[in-house]
DRENFI-482831 format. One record per residue (C-alpha): x, y, z; residue number from 1; residue in one letter. Coordinates in Angstrom, 3 decimals, always signed. Layout:
<x X | y Y | z Z | pos NUM | code A>
...
// end
This chain:
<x +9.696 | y +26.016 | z -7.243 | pos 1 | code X>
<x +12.432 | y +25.931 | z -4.962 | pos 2 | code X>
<x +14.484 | y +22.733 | z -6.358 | pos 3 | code X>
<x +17.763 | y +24.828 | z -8.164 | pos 4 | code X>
<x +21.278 | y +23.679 | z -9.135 | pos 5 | code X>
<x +24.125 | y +25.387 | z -7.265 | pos 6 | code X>
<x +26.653 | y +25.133 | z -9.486 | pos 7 | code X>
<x +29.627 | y +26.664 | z -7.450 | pos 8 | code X>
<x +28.874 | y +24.878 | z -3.935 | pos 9 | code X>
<x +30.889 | y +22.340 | z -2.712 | pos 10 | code X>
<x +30.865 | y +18.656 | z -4.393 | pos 11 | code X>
<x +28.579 | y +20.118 | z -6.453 | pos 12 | code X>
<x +29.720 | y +19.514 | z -10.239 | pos 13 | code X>
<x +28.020 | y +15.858 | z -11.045 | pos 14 | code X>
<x +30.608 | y +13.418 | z -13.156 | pos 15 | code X>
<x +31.289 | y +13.943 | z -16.431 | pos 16 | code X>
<x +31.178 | y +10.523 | z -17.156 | pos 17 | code X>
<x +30.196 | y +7.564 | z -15.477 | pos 18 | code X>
<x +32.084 | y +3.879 | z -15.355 | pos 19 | code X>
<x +30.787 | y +0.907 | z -17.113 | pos 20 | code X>
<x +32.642 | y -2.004 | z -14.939 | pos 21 | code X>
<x +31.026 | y -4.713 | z -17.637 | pos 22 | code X>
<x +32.788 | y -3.190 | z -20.186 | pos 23 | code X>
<x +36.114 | y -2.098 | z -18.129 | pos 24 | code X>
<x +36.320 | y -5.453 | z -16.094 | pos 25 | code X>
<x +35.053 | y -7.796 | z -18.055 | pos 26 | code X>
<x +35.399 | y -6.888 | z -21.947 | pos 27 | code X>
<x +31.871 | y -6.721 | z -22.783 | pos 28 | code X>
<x +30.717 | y -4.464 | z -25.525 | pos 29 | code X>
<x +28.276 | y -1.406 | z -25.067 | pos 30 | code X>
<x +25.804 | y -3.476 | z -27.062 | pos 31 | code X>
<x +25.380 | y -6.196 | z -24.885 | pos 32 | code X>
<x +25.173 | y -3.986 | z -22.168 | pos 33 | code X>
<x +22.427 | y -2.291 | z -23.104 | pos 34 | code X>
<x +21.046 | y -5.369 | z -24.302 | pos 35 | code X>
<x +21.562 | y -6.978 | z -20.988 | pos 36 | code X>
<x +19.515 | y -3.856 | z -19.323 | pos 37 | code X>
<x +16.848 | y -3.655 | z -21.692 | pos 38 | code X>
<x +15.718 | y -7.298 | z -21.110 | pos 39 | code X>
<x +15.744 | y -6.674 | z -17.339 | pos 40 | code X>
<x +13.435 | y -3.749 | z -17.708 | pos 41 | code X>
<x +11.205 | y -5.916 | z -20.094 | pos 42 | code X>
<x +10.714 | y -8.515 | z -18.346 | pos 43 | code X>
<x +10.779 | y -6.732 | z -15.030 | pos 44 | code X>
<x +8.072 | y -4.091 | z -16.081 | pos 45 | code X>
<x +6.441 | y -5.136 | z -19.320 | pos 46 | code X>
<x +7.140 | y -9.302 | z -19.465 | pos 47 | code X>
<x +4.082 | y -10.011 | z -22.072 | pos 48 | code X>
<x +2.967 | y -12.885 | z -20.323 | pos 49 | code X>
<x +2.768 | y -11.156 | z -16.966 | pos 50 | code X>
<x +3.412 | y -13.474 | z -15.465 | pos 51 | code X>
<x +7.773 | y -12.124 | z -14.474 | pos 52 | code X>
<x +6.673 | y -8.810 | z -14.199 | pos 53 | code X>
<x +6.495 | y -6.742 | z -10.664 | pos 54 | code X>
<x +5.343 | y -3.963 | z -12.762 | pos 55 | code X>
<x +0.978 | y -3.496 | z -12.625 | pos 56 | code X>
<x -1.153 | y -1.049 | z -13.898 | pos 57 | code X>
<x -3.764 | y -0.231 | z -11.907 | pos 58 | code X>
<x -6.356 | y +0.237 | z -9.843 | pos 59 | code X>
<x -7.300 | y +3.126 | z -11.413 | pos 60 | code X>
<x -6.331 | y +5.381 | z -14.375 | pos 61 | code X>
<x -3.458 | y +6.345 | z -15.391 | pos 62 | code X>
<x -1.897 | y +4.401 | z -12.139 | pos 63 | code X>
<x +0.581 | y +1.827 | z -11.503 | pos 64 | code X>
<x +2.448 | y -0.472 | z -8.848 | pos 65 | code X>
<x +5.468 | y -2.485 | z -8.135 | pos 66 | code X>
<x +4.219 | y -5.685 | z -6.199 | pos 67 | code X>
<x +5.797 | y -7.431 | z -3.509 | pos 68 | code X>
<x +4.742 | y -11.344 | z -4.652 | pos 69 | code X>
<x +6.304 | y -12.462 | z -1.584 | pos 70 | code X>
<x +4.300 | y -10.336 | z +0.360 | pos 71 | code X>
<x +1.023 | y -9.599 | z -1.494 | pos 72 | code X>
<x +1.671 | y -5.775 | z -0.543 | pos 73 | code X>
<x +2.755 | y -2.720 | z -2.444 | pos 74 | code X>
<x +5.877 | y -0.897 | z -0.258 | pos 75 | code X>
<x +6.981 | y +2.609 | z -0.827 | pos 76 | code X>
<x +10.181 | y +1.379 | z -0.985 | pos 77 | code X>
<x +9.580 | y -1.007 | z -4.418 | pos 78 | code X>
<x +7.857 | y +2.264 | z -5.464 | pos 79 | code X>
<x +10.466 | y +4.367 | z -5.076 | pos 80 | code X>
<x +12.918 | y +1.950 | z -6.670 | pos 81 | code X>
<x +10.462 | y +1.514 | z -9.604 | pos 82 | code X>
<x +10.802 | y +5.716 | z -10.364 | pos 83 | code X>
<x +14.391 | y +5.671 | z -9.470 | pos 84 | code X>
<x +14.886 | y +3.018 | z -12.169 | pos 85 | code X>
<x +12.255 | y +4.372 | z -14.815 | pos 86 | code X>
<x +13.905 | y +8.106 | z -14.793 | pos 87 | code X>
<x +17.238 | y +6.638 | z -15.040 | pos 88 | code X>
<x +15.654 | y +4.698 | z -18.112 | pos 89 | code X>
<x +13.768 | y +7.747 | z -19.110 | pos 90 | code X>
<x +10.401 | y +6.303 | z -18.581 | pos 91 | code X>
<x +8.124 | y +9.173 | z -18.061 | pos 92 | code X>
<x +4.828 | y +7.523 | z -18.264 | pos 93 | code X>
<x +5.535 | y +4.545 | z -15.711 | pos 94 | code X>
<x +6.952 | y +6.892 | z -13.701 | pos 95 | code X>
<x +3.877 | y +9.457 | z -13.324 | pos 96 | code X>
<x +1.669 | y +5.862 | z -12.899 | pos 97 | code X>
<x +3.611 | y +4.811 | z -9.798 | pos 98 | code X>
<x +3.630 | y +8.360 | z -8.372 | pos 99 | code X>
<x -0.220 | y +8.761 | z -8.970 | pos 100 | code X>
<x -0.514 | y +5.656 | z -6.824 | pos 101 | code X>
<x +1.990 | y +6.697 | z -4.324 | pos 102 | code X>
<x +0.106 | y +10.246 | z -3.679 | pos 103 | code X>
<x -4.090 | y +8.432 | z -4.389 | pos 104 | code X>
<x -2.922 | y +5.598 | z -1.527 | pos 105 | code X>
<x +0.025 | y +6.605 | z +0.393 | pos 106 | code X>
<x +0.195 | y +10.164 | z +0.917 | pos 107 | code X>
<x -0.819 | y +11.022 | z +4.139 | pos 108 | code X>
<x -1.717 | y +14.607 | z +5.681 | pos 109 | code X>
<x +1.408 | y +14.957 | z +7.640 | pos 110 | code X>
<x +3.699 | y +14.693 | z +4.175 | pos 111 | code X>
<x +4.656 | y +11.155 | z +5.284 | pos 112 | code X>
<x +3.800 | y +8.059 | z +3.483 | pos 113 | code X>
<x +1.801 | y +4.873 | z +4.170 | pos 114 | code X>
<x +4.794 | y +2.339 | z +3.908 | pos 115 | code X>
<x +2.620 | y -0.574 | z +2.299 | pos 116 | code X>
<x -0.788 | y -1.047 | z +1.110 | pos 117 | code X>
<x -2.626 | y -3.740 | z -0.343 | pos 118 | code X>
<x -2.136 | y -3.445 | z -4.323 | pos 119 | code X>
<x -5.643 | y -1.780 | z -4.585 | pos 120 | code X>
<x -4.592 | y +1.038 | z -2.788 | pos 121 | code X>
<x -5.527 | y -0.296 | z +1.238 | pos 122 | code X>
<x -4.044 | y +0.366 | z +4.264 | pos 123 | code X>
<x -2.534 | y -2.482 | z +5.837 | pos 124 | code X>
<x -2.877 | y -2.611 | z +9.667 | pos 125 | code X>
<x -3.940 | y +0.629 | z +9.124 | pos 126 | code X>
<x -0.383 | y +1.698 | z +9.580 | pos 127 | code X>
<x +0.488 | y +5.187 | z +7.730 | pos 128 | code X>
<x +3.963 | y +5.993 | z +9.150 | pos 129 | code X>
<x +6.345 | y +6.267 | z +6.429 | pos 130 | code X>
<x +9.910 | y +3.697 | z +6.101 | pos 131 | code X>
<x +12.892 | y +6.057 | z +5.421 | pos 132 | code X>
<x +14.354 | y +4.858 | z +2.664 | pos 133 | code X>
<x +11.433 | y +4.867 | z +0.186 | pos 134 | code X>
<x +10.935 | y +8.334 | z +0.836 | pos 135 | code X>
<x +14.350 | y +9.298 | z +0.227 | pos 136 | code X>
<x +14.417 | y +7.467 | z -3.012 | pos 137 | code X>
<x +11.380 | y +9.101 | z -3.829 | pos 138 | code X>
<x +13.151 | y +12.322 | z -3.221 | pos 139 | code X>
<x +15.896 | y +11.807 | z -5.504 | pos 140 | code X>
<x +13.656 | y +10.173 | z -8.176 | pos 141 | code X>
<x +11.577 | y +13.236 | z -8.153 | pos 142 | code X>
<x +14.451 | y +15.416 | z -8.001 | pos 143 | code X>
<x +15.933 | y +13.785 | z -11.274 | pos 144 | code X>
<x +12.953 | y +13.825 | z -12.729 | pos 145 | code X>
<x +12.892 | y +17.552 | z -12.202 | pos 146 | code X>
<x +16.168 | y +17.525 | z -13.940 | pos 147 | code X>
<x +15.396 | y +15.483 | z -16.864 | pos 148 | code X>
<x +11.882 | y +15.953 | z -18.076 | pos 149 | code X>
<x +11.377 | y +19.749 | z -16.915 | pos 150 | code X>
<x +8.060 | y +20.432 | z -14.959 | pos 151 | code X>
<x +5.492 | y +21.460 | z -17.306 | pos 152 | code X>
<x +3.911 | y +17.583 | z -17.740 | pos 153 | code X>
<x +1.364 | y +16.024 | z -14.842 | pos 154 | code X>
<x +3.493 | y +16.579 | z -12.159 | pos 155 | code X>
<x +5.594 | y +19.729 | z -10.724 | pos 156 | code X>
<x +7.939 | y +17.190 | z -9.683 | pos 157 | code X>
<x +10.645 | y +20.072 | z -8.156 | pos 158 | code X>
<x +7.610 | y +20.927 | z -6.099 | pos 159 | code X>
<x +7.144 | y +17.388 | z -5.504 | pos 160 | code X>
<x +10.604 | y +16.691 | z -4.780 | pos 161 | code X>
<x +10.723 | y +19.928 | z -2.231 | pos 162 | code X>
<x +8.076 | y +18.327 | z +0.364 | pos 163 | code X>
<x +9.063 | y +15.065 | z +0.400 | pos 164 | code X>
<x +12.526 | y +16.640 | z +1.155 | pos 165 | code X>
<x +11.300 | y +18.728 | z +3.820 | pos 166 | code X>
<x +9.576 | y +15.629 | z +5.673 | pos 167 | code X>
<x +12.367 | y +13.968 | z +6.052 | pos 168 | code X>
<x +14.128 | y +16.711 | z +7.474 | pos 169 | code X>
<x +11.548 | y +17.488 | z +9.690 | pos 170 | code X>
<x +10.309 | y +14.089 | z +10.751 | pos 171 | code X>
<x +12.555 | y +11.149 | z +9.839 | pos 172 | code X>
<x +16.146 | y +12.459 | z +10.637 | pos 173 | code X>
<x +17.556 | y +13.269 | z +14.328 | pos 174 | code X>
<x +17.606 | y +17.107 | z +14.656 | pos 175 | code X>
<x +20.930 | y +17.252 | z +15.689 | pos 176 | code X>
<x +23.165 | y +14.172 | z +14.172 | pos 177 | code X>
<x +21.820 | y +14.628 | z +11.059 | pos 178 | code X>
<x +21.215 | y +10.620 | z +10.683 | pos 179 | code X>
<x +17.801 | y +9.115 | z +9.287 | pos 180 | code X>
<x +16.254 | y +7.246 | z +11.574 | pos 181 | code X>
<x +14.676 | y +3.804 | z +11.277 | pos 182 | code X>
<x +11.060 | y +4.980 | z +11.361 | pos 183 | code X>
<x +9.291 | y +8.222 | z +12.352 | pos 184 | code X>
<x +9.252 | y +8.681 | z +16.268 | pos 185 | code X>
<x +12.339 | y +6.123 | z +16.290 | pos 186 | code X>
<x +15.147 | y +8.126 | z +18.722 | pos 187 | code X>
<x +17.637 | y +5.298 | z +18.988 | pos 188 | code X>
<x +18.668 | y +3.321 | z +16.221 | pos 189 | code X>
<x +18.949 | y +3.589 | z +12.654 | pos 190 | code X>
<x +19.193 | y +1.600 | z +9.600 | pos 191 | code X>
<x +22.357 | y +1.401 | z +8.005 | pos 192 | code X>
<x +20.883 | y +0.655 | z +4.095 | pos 193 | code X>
<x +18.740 | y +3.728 | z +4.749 | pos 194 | code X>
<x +21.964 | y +6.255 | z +5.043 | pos 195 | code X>
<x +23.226 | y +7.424 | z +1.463 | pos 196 | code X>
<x +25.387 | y +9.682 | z +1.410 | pos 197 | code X>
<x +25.546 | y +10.741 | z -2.098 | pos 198 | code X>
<x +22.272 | y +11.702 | z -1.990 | pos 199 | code X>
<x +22.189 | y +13.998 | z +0.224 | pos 200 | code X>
<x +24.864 | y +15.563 | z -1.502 | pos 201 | code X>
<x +22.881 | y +16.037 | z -4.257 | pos 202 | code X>
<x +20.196 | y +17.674 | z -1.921 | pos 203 | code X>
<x +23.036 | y +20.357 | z -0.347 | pos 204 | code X>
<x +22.988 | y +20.819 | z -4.068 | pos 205 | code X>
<x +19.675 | y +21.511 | z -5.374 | pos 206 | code X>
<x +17.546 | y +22.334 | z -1.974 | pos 207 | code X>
<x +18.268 | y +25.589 | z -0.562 | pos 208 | code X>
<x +15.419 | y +25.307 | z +1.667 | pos 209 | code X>
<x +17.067 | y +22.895 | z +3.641 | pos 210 | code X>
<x +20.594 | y +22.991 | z +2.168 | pos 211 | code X>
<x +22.014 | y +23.725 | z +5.286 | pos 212 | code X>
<x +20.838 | y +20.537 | z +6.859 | pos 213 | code X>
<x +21.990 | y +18.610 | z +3.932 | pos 214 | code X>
<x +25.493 | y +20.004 | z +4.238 | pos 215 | code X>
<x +25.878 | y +18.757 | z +7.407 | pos 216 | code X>
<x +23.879 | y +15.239 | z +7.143 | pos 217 | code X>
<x +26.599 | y +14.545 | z +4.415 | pos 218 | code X>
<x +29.665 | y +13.884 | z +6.877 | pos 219 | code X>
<x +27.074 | y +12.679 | z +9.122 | pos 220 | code X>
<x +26.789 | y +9.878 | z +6.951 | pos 221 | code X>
<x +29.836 | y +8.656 | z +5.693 | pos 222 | code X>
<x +31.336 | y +8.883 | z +9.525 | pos 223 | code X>
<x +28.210 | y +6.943 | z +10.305 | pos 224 | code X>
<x +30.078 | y +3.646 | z +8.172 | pos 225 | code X>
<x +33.601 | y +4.211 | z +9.432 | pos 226 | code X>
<x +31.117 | y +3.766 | z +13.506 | pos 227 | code X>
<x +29.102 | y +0.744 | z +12.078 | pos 228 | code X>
<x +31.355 | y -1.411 | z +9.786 | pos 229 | code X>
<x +32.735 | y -4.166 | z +11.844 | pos 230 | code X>
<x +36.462 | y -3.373 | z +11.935 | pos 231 | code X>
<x +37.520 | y -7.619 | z +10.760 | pos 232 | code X>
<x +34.330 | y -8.482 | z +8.019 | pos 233 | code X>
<x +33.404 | y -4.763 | z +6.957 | pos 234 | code X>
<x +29.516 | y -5.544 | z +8.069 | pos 235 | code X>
<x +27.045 | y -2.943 | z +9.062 | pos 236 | code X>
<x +24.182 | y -4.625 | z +10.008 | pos 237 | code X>
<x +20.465 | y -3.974 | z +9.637 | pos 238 | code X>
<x +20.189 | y -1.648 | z +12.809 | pos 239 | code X>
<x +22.503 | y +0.078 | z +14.209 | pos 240 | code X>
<x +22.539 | y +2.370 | z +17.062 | pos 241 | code X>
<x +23.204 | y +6.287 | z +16.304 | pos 242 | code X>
<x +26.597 | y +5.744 | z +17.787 | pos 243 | code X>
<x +27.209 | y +2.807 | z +15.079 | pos 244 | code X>
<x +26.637 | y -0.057 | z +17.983 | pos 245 | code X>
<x +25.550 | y -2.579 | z +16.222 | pos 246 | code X>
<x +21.550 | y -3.814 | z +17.345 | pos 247 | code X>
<x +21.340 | y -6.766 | z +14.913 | pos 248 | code X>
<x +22.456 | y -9.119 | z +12.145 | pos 249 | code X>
<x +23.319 | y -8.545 | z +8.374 | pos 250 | code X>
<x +20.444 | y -9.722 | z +6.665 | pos 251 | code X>
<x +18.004 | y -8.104 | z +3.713 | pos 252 | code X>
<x +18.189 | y -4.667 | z +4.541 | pos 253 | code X>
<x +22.102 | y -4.536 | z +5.273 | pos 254 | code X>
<x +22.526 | y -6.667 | z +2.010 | pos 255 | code X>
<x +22.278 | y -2.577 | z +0.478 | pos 256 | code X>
<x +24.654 | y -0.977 | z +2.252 | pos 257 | code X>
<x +27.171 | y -1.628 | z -0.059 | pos 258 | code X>
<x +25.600 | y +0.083 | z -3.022 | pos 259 | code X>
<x +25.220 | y +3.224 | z -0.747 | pos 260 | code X>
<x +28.741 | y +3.547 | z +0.095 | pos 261 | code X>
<x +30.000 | y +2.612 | z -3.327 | pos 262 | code X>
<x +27.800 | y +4.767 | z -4.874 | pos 263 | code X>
<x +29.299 | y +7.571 | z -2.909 | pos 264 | code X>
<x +32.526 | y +6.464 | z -3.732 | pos 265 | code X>
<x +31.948 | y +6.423 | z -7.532 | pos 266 | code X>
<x +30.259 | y +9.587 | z -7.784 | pos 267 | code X>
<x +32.265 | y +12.013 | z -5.603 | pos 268 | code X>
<x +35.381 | y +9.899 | z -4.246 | pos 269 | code X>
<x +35.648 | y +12.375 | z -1.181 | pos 270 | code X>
<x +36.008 | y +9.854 | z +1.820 | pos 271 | code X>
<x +39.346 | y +7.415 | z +1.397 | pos 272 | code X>
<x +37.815 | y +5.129 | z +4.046 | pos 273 | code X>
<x +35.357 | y +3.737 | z +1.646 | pos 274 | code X>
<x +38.129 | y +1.833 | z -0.572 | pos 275 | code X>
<x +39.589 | y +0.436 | z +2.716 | pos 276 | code X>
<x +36.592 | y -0.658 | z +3.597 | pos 277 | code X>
<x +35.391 | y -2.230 | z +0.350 | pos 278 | code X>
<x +38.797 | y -4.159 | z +0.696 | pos 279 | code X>
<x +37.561 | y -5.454 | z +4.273 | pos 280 | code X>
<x +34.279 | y -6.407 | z +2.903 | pos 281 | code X>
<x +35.565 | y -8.395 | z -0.082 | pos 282 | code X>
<x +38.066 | y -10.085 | z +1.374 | pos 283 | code X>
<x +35.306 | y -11.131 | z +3.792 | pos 284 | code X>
<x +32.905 | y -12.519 | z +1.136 | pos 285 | code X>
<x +35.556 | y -14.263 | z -1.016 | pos 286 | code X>
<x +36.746 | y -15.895 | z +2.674 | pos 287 | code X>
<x +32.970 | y -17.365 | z +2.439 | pos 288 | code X>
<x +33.545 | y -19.383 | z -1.024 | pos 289 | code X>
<x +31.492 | y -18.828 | z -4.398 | pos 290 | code X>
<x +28.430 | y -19.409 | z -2.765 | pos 291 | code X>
<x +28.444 | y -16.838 | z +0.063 | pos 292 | code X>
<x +24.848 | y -16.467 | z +1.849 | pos 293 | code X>
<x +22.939 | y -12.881 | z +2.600 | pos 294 | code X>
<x +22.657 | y -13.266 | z +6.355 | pos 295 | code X>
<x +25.229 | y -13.123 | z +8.769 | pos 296 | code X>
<x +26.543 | y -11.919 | z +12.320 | pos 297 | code X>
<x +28.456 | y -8.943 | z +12.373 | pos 298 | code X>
<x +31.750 | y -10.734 | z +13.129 | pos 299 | code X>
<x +31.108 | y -12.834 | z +10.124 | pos 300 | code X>
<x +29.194 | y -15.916 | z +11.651 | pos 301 | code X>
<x +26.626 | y -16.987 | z +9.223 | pos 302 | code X>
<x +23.408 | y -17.105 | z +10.293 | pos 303 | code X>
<x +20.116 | y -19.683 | z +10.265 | pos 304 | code X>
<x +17.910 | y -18.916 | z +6.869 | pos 305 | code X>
<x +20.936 | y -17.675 | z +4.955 | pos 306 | code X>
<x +20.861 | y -18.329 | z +1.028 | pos 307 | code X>
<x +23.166 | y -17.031 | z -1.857 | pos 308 | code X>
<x +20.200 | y -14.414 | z -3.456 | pos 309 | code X>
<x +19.836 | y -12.860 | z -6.203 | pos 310 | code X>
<x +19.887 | y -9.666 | z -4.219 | pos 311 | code X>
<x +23.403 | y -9.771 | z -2.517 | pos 312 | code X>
<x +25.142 | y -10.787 | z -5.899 | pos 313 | code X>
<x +23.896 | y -8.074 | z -7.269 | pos 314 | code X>
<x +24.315 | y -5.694 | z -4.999 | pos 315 | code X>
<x +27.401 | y -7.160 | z -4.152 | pos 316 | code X>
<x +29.207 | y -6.424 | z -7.897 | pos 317 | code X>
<x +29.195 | y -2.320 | z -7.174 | pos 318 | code X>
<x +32.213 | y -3.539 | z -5.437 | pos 319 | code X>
<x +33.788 | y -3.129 | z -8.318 | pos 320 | code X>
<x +34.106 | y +0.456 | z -7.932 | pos 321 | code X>
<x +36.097 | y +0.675 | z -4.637 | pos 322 | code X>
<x +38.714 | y -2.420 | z -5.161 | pos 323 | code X>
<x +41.202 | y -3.749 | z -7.800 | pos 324 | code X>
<x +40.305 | y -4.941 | z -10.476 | pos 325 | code X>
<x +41.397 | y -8.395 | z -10.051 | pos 326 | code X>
<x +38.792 | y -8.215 | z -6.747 | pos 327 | code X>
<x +36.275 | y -6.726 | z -8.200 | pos 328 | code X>
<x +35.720 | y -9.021 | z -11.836 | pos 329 | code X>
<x +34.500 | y -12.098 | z -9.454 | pos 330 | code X>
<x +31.590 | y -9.783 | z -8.069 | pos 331 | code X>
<x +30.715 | y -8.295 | z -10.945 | pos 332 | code X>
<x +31.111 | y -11.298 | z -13.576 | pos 333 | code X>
<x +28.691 | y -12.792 | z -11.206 | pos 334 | code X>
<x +25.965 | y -10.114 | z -11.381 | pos 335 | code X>
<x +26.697 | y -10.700 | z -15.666 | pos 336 | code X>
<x +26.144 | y -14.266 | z -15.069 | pos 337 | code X>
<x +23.161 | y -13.339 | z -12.965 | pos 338 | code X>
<x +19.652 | y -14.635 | z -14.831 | pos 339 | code X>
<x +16.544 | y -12.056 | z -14.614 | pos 340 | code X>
<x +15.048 | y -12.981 | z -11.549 | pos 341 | code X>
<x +11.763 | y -14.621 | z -11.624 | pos 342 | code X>
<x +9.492 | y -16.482 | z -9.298 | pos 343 | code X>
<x +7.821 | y -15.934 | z -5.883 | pos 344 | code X>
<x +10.722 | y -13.556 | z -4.744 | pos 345 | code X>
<x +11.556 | y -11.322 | z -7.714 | pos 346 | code X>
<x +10.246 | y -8.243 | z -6.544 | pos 347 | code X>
<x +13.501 | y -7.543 | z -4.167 | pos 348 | code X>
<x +15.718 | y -9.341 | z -6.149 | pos 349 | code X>
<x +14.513 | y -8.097 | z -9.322 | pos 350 | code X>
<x +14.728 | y -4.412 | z -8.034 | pos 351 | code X>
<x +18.607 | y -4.627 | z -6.417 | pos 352 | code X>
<x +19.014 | y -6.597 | z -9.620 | pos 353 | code X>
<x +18.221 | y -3.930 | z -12.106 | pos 354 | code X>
<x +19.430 | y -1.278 | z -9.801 | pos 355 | code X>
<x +22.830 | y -3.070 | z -9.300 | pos 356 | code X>
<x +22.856 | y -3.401 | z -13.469 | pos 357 | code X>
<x +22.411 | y +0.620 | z -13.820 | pos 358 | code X>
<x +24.972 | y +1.437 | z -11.428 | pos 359 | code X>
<x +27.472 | y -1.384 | z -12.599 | pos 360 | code X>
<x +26.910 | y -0.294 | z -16.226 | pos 361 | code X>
<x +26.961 | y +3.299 | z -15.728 | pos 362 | code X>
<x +23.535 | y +3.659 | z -16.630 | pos 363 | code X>
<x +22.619 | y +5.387 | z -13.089 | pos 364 | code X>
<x +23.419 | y +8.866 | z -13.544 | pos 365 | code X>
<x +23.058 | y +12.139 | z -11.834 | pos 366 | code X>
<x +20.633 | y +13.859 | z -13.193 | pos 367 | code X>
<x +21.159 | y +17.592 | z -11.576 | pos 368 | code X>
// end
């Protein structure tokens, strides 16, 4: 087991407490918080009539998968969210049934991971290159996990943890920026809601094996955002060059980039850029009216297809975090006002949904 907890390295000390903005901005009391997350995780992972769910068990024993409805496919990345939410929940057993599926499907020999499969377990297309960002939230699941639970139960999950942190190193960062990449054998471009700082430094933390490469993927990272933000609307959009060019629009992927750099902000407040910039990228959205859509040019044009999601709002109240606190009750009174998601598309909006709720309610803690 090579997963440890440097307590004297740099950054390394996790918060001692974590901020609940519902409570702080808005007045709410802890019970209906945690009344408020509770029903999401019902209804998101054990709705009775199963029919609100994303959560599945099956196809074999002792497994389990978060569908994509939209999609009729399980991804690694609603997988990865699914752990990420159910340690932060302390949910051991739906957490060992979605990694049982991941490693009976997905695993493949390399140490990568299919990126979707049918929900029987099936490759689709017969593709088995892995998609970054599930496999970093695997990581840090796992790693937590570790953490949390200990690693006498199904799964060694420090063990776990220490080779899927070792494939991305070795196959889905650049060698020498230290930025993920979009997809394994990508070289140019990356994805800017598949950079999070904070977690890697959690890694420089807890993986010596690669804790040099973690040490300097950090800075990496957060200089990465100051390159990619659009200077007037605070946009990164879904693929940006290494250099921070941007090579598209802001649309479903991008819609997360504002958790990652908040999320950095609120657990280690090291880079001052990242309030400035959450200024910029508020003042852009409340320039856009109540009703604000998820898909838009970098200099703030909307685009064609555009619609005011679930998954933006929510995402959109960690906000809170990096601005005032007259700015930031809008964003997150409307993730409060936010129902459960439901329908054809609740798999991504119900995961940024219940996501955004942990963070915004301090319910998302590191667990190192």
């Amino acid at each position: 087991m090579s997963i440890t907890f440097d307590a004297g390295g740099s950054g390394c000390t996790p918060p001692t407490s974590y901020p609940d903005l519902f409570i702080s901005l808005l007045g709410e009391t802890q019970a209906a918080v945690t009344s408020k997350v509770t029903a999401a995780w019902t209804q998101l992972f054990h709705d009775p009539t199963n029919t609100n769910n994303v959560y599945y068990t099956g196809p074999g024993a002792n497994e389990a998968y978060i569908w994509d409805v939209a999609d009729n496919e399980v991804r690694t990345e609603g997988m990865s969210y699914g752990m990420m939410i159910a340690v932060q929940l302390d949910h051991q057993t739906e957490f060992d049934a979605l990694w049982t599926f991941v490693k009976q499907y997905m695993a493949q020999p390399n140490g990568q991971f299919a990126w979707h499969t049918t929900t029987t377990g099936g490759l689709i297309d017969g593709a088995t290159n892995s998609a970054p960002d599930g496999d970093e939230y695997f990581a840090m699941a796992l790693v937590f996990a570790a953490n949390r639970w200990g690693n006498a139960g199904t799964y060694n999950y420090a063990n776990e943890a220490e080779a899927v942190l070792t494939t991305l190193v070795n196959q889905e960062f650049d060698p020498n920026l230290h930025l993920v990449l979009f997809g394994p054998g990508v070289t140019t471009f990356t994805d800017g809601s598949y950079v999070l700082p904070a977690f890697y430094q959690v890694w420089a933390c807890v993986d010596p094996v690669n804790q040099a490469f973690w040490q300097t993927a950090v800075p990496a990272a957060r200089t990465f955002f100051h390159n990619a933000a659009n200077a007037t609307t605070g946009i990164v959009p879904d693929h940006s060059s290494l250099a921070g060019a941007p090579e598209s629009n802001f649309g479903s992927d991008a819609v997360r980039v504002v958790v990652n750099i908040m999320m950095d902000h609120n657990f280690f407040d090291a880079d001052p850029w990242q309030t400035t910039w959450a200024s910029t990228f508020a003042a852009f959205f409340q320039s856009q009216g109540p009703n604000y859509v998820d898909a838009y040019t970098p200099a703030g044009m909307p685009v064609d297809g555009g619609t005011h999601s679930p998954h933006i709002v929510a995402c959109n109240a960690t906000l809170g975090f990096g601005v005032s606190s007259s700015v930031g009750m809008p964003f997150v009174q409307a993730l409060w006002n936010l129902p459960i998601p439901t329908g054809e598309f609740r798999y991504y909006d119900g995961m940024l949904y219940l996501l955004a709720l942990l963070h915004v309610s301090g319910s998302f803690e590191l667990w190192y």
